[in-house]
NUKE-380469 format. One record per residue (C-alpha): residue in one letter; x, y, z. Coordinates in steps of 0.05 Angstrom, whole numbers, padded with zeros to 5 digits, always signed. Example, Ala and Ser with C-alpha at 12.3 -4.5 7.8 and 13.67 -1.06 7.14 Angstrom:
# residues 2
A+00246-00090+00156
S+00273-00021+00143
END
This chain:
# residues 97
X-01493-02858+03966
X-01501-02907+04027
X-01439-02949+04046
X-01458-03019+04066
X-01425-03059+04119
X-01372-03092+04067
X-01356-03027+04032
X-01344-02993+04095
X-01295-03041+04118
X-01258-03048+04055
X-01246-02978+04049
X-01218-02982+04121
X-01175-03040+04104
X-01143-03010+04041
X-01132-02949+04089
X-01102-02985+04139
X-01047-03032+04102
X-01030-02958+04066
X-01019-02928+04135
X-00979-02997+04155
X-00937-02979+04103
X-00927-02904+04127
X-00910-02924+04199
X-00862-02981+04180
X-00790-02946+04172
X-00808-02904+04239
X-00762-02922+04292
X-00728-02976+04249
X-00643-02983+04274
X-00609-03023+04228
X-00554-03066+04254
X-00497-03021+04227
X-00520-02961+04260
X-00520-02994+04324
X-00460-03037+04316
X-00497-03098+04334
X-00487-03145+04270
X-00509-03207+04268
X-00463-03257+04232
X-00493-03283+04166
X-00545-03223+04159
X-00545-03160+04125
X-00519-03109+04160
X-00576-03062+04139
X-00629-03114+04165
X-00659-03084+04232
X-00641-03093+04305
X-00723-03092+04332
X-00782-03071+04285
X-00835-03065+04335
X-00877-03084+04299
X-00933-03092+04371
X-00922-03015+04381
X-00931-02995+04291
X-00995-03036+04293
X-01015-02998+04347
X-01005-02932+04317
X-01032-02968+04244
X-01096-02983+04282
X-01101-02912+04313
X-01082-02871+04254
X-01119-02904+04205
X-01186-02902+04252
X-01171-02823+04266
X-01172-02813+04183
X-01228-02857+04167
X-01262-02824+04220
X-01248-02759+04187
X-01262-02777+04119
X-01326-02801+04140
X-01352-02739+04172
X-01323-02699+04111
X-01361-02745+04069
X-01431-02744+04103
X-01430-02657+04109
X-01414-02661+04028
X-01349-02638+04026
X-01321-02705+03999
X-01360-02727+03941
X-01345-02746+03874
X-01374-02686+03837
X-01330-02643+03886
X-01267-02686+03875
X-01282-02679+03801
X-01282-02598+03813
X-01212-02615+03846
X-01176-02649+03798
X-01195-02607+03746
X-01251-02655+03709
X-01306-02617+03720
X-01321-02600+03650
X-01325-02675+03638
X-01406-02695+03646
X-01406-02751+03705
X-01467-02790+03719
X-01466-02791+03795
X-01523-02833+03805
END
């Protein structure tokens, strides 16, 4: 199966806002913990997100995996017949065409 250009960077896209999502509550100090409330907020709303430094890491982590998948995927050890095997559906017939 060859990936074009779009496909490629969709797949990397999904990847990365799911990574986002996994680096977000890193590092996160919420104004309680560090006795810095605000008046009128939430006291669980954060004191900094860094958000520069977790896009960073999104960008980073995200390329490292794709990266990974990609090599797993072009010496055949990440294909659909295999991932079939995996989660037990291999005695289901798939047309892999």
């Amino acid at each position: 199966m060859a990936y074009t250009v779009s496909s490629v960077l969709a797949i990397y896209f999904v990847l990365w806002w799911v990574v986002l999502f996994l680096t977000l509550p890193f590092g996160v100090r919420s104004q309680h913990e560090t006795e810095e409330t605000v008046r009128g907020t939430d006291p669980g709303a954060p004191v900094r997100t860094l958000m520069a430094r977790k896009l960073i890491w999104t960008t980073i982590l995200s390329a490292v995996i794709f990266a990974v998948a990609m090599v797993c995927y072009h010496q055949g050890y990440l294909n659909v017949g295999r991932l079939a095997d995996l989660m037990g559906m291999s005695g289901m017939h798939l047309k892999l065409d």
